[in-house]
N, C-alpha and C positions, 0 to 999 in steps of 0.2 A: 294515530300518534307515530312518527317517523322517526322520535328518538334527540334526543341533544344536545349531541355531535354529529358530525357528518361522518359516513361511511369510511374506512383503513382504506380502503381500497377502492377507490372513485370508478375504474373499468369497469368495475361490476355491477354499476346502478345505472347501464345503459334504458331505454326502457319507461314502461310505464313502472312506478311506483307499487309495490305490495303491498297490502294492508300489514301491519306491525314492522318488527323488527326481524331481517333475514338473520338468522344464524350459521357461522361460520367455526371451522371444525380448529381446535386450538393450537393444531398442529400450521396452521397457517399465522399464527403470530408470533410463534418461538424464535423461527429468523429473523425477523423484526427486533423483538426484545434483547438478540444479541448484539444484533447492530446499533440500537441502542446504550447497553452496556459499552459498546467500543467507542461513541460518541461519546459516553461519560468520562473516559476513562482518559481521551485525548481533554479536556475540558479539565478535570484532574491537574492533567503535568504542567498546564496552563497556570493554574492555583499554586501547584510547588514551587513551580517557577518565579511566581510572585512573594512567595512567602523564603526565597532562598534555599529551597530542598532540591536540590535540581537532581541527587542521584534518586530522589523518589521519583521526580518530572522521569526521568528515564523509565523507569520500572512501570511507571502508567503506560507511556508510548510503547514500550514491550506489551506492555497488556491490550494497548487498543489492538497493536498487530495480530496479535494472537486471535482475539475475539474476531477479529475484520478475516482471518481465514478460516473461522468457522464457519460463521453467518453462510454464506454462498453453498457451501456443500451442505447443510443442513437444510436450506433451501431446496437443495435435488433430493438431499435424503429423503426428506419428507414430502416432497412430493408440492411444493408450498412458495413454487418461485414464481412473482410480478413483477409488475414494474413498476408498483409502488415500490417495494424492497430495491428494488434496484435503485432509484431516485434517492431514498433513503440511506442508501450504502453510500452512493457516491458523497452525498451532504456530509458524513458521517468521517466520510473518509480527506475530507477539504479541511475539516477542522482536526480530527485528528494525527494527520500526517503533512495537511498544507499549510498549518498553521503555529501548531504546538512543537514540532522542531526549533524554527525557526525563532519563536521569541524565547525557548530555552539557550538558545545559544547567544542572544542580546543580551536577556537576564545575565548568565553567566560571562562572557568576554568581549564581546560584539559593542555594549553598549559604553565601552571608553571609547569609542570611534564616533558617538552621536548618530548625526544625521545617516553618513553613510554608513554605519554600522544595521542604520534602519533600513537604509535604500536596500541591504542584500534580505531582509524581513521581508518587504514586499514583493521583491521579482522574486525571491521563493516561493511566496503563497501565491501569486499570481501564477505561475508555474504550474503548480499543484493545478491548481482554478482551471488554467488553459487544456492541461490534459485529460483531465477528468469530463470536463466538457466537449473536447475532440474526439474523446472516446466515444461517449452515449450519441453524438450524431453521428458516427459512422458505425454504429452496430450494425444497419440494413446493409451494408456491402459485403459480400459474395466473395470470400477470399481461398485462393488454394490451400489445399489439406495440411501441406507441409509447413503453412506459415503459422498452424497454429503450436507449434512449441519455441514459438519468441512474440515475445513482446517487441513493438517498435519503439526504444528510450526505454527509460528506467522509470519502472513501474513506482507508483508516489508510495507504497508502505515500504519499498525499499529505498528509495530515495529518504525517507524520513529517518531511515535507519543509518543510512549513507553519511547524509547528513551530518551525524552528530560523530562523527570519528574525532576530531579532534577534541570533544570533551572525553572520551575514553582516552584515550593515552595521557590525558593530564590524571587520568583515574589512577593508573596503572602505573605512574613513575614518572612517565616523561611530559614534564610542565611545560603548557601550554600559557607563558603568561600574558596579558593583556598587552606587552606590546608588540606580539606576535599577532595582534587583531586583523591587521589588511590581511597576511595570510589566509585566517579563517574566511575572513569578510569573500576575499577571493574561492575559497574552496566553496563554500556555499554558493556561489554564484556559477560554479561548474558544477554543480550536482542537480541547480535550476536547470541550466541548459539542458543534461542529459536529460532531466526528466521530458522536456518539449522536444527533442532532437528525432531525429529519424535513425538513431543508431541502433540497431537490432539487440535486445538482449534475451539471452537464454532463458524460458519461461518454466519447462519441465513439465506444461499441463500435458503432453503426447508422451509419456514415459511409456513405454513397454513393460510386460508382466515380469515379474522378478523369478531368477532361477528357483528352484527349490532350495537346493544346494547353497546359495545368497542370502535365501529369507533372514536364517538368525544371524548373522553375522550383519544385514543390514538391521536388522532390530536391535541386537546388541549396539550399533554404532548412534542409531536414534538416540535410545537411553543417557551414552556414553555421554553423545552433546548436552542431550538433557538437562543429567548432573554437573555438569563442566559449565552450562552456562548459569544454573544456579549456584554454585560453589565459586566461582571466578568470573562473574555476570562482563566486567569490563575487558579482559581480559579474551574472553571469548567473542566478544562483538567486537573489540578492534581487528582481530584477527577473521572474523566472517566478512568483516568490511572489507577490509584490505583484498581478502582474499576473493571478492566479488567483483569488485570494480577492475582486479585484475585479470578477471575472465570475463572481461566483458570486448577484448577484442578477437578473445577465441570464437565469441559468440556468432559476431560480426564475419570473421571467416567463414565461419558453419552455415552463413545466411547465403553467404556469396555464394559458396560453394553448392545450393540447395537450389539458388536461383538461377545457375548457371544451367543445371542438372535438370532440371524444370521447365526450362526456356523462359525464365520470368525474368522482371527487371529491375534492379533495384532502386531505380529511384519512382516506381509506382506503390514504394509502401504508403501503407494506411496505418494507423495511431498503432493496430495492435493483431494481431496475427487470428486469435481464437475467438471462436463461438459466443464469450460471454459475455455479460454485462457488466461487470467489475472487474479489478485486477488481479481478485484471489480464487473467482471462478465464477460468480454468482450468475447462473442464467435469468 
């Protein structure tokens, strides 16, 4: 008896077949079940979105994020990372961030423009689709040390955070009303772009060790956003928005300058700079 379903993890039943059922240790489907959880949670804002709750739709795509940057280091914690989990993360992360943005922002202002209100719906998921896929075929490439603290474009769970800036400052005071739509229509279709683009952005996975002297003062500052983003949630992401996309041609300097330093060049970049297999770290 081989069991009812087929195997979580198809790599491992290379091979002649064992008698029963192979047992595998639980610590190998925790990352799984979070990336799951982030799948739900993007599928969620989907539903608010439908039902008119769009500041829930937010607070879910907050939640897929969060969940989508545990899954991956959990994965190294425990010792528990495939490429099932990885296939999985990516899937996970198409609908949660390549998809539920974007029909959050239809739902809400987009969809007095119709058709093209929709056309910017699709080349943003398609978008999301194209990178996530440019990604997972160029894992096997061989890239220098230094390229791994950038991403090449704007990683899709920031991009989906990117995204939604002009429904926060209608959050926050300044109305965004539907016949300001081509605008939006338009900003979403430059947050697609970056996502596919070859423009280097600041990644932070090669951080160096923190002084002593640093430590509480950066944990005191974690906290700080912490509470700041739950006490004034729109308020704070317009302002991490803002404040991201306008470092993002610092980043671009910082790449030139590394590839200069390097003798690299930069129009040989590849999707994505680092070791891993998603964009929140997952190997």
């Amino acid at each position: 008896m081989t069991g009812l379903f087929p195997s979580l993890d198809p790599e491992h039943e290379q091979g002649p077949r064992k008698q029963g059922l192979r047992r595998i240790p639980l610590r190998s489907i925790i990352p799984n079940m979070v990336t799951l959880l982030s799948l739900c949670a993007g599928l969620t804002a989907i539903r608010m979105t439908f039902e008119g709750r769009f500041e829930f739709a937010v607070y879910a795509i907050i939640a897929a994020a969060l969940l989508d940057g545990m899954d991956g280091r959990l994965a190294r914690y425990l010792r528990s990372t495939s490429k099932f989990g990885a296939e999985l993360d990516s899937l996970s992360d198409f609908i949660s961030f390549g998809v539920a943005p974007p029909i959050l922002l239809f739902g809400w202002n987009l969809h007095s423009m119709q058709s093209l209100g929709w056309l910017a719906v699709i080349v943003f998921a398609i978008a999301g689709a194209v990178r996530l896929a440019r990604f997972n075929v160029m894992l096997a490439e061989e890239r220098p040390a230094w390229q791994g603290n950038f991403f090449v474009g704007v990683p899709i769970p920031a991009g989906a955070l990117a995204v939604l800036l002009p429904f926060y400052l209608d959050m926050i005071g300044l109305p965004v009303p539907q016949r300001l739509a081509p605008l939006v229509d338009i900003y979403v279709l430059v947050v697609a772009v970056l996502m596919v683009s070859r423009v280097p952005t600041f990644s932070g996975k090669k951080l160096g060790r923190v002084r002593r002297d640093l430590v509480l003062p950066l944990v005191i500052g974690v906290v700080l956003y912490a509470a700041m983003l739950v006490s004034y949630t729109f308020q704070v992401l317009a302002v991490s928005t803002i404040a991201y996309l306008a470092y993002i041609p610092f980043g671009w300097r910082s790449w030139n300058r590394l590839a200069r330093e390097y003798g690299s060049k930069a129009d040989e970049l590849s999707l994505d700079g680092g070791p891993c297999t998603d964009e929140d770290g997952r190997d």
